[in-house]
C-alpha positions, -999 to +999 in steps of 0.1 A: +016+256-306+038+288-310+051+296-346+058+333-345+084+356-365+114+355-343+125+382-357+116+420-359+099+431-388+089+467-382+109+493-387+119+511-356+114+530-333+091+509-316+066+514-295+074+497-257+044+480-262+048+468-298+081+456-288+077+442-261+046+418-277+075+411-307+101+399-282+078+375-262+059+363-291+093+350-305+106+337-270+071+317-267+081+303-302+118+294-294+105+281-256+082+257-277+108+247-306+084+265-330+057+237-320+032+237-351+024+208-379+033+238-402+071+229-418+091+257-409+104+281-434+133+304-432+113+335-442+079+320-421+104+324-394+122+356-403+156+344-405+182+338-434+182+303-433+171+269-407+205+256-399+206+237-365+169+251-364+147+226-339+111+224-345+085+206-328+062+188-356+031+184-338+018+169-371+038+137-362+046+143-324+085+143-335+110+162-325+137+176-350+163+197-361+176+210-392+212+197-406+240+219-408+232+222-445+203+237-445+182+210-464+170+179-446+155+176-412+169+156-390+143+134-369+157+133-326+128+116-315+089+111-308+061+119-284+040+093-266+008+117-258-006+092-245+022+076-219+035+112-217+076+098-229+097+106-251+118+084-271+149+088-288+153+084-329+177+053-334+191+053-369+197+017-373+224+022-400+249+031-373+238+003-352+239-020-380+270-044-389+278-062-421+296-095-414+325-100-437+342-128-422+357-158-444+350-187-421+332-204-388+346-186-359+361-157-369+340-128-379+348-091-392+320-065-386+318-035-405+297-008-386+290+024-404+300+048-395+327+033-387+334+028-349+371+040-342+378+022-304+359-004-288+338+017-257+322-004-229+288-003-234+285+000-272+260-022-286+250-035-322+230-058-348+249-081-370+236-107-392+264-135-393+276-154-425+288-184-407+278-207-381+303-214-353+315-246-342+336-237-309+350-208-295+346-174-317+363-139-317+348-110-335+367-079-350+344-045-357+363-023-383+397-036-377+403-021-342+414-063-328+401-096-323+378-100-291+360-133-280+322-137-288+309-148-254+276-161-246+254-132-226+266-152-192+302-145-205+310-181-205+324-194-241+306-200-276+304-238-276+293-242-310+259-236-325+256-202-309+257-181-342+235-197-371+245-180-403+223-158-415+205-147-384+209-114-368+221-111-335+227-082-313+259-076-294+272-055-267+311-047-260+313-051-221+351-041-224+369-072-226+345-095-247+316-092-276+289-103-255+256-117-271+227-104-253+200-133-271+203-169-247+219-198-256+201-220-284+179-245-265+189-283-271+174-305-292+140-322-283+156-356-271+144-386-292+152-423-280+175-446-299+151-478-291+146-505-307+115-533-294+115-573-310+089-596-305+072-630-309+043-622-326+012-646-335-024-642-344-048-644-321-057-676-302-022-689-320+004-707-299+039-694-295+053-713-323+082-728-300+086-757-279+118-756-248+138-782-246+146-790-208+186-785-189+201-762-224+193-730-237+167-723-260+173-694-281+139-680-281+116-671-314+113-634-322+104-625-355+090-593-353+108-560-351+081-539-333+096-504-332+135-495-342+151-467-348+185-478-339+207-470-373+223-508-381+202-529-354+181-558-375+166-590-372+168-622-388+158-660-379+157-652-342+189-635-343+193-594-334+223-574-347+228-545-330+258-516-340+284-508-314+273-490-285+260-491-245+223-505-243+201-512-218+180-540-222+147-559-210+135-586-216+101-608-210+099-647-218+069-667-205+074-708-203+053-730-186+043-771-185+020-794-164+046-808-144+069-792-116+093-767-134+118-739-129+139-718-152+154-685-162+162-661-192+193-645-206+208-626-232+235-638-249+264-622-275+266-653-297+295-631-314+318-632-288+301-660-266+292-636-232+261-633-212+251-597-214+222-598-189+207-623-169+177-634-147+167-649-117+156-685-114+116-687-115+091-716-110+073-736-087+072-774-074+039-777-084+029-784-124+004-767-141+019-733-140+034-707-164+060-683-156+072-650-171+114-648-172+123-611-169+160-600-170+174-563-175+209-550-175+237-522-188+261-535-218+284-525-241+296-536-275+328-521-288+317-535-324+286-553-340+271-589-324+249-610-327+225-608-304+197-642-289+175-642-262+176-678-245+159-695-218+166-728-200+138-746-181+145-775-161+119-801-178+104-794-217+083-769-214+059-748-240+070-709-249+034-689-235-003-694-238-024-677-262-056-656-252-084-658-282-084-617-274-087-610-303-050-589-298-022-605-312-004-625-289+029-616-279+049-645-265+084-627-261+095-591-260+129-575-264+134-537-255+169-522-263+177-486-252+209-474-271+225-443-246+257-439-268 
């Protein structure tokens, strides 16, 4: 720490040696900007007055100088003892810009002080008072519109800039370039909707087939749905326009030979939407589950059954005694748009 008169007090003549141990104690002192925890006074210091004065606080390991007025320091930056850096003062009111734009898309920043040209490189903080919806420009302190980019450069989508957050921006001389990443999409939920027959346990299906027509098959429980407009009613599904996939499981079975399959069927318009293979066997005692999947689309609301068609009266499953509710049909709709 050096914090010497840097000035000569004594009146002269001096002696060689006097003045010479005057002039280096005040160069040691300028050398180490008057290092000290000590706030420097004008008359500490021997001079009229601190203007532009720089003093090493060693109280708060800052480095600053005094303004041109004589009254407040002015703090350039700190220390790090310990990593040996130095780092510069940022005074985040001239880094700071209020948004005072009217509407999504367009925004006006107002940096103070104020900047007066756009400079490559020149970066700053905004919090934004509008979301965006699409592409966006961005005007600091009137000096022209340029395009609020995404930190790739690529063009604001929509949802980039959520009002009320701050965001920091850098000028890369064509474009406002965002320097945070793009918002991540939304965690993706399913549209799906699952009916069923359901019974109690050790209960039969509820449903016998009649043998050579279609048998619109019993489901009276909507499992899981969250398909907005898709319900159930007397065996019948309506489901909203849209593109679905779909699969479905039907067991039949009888004690004589038998064969059959399962489909789904838009009783609204009267068109199979998905259909399967022909199952069974020549031999009787059997059951068989009927599985059919497929792609559709409905370009308004149907009404939706699921039908099977044996070859010979047949029953609609068997039951367990589990103790698990049996489940005799299943339905499974995934709704992609």
């Amino acid at each position: 720490m050096s914090q010497n008169v840097l000035t000569n007090t004594t009146t002269p003549p001096l002696a060689g040696s006097t003045a010479i141990s005057v002039l280096n104690q005040a160069v040691d002192s300028l050398a180490k900007w008057f290092s000290g925890s000590a706030t420097p006074t004008a008359s500490a210091a021997g001079l009229s007055d601190l203007k532009g004065f720089v003093w090493h606080d060693t109280a708060t390991n800052t480095l600053k100088v005094m303004n041109q007025a004589g009254s407040t320091w002015i703090v350039v930056g700190y220390f790090d003892e310990t990593y040996n850096t130095f780092t510069p003062h940022v005074n985040a009111a001239a880094t700071f810009a209020a948004d005072t734009g009217s509407a999504a898309n367009t925004y006006a920043f107002a940096m103070t002080p104020a900047w007066t040209a756009y400079n490559l490189g020149g970066v700053f903080f905004a919090s934004v008072a509008h979301g965006n919806t699409g592409a966006s420009v961005g005007n600091v302190n009137g000096l022209g519109a340029k395009a609020i980019v995404r930190r790739d450069g690529s063009a604001l989508t929509g949802g980039e800039l959520v009002a009320g957050t701050y965001y920091p921006f850098l000028y890369d001389g064509t474009s406002i370039r965002m320097l945070t990443p793009p918002p991540q999409a939304a965690a993706f939920t399913p549209t799906q909707a699952l009916f069923q027959n359901q019974q109690a346990s050790g209960s039969g299906p509820g449903e016998s087939l009649s043998g050579g027509v279609w048998n619109r098959r019993t489901l009276n429980t909507t499992a899981f749905s969250n398909i907005a407009g898709a319900s159930i009613s007397s065996n019948v599904i309506t489901l909203p326009a849209g593109t679905y996939q779909v699969w479905g499981l039907g067991p039949f079975g009888s004690a004589s030979a038998l064969q059959g399959r399962s489909r789904l069927r838009d009783t609204t318009n009267n068109v199979t939407l998905a259909s399967g293979p022909q199952i069974g066997t020549g031999n009787g005692n059997s059951y068989w589950v009927s599985e059919f999947h497929g792609l559709f689309t409905l370009t308004g609301a149907a009404t939706i059954e699921m039908q099977t068609c044996p070859t010979i009266g047949s029953g609609g499953g068997l039951s367990s005694s589990t103790g698990d509710v049996e489940i005799y049909a299943s339905l499974m709709f995934n709704k992609s748009a």
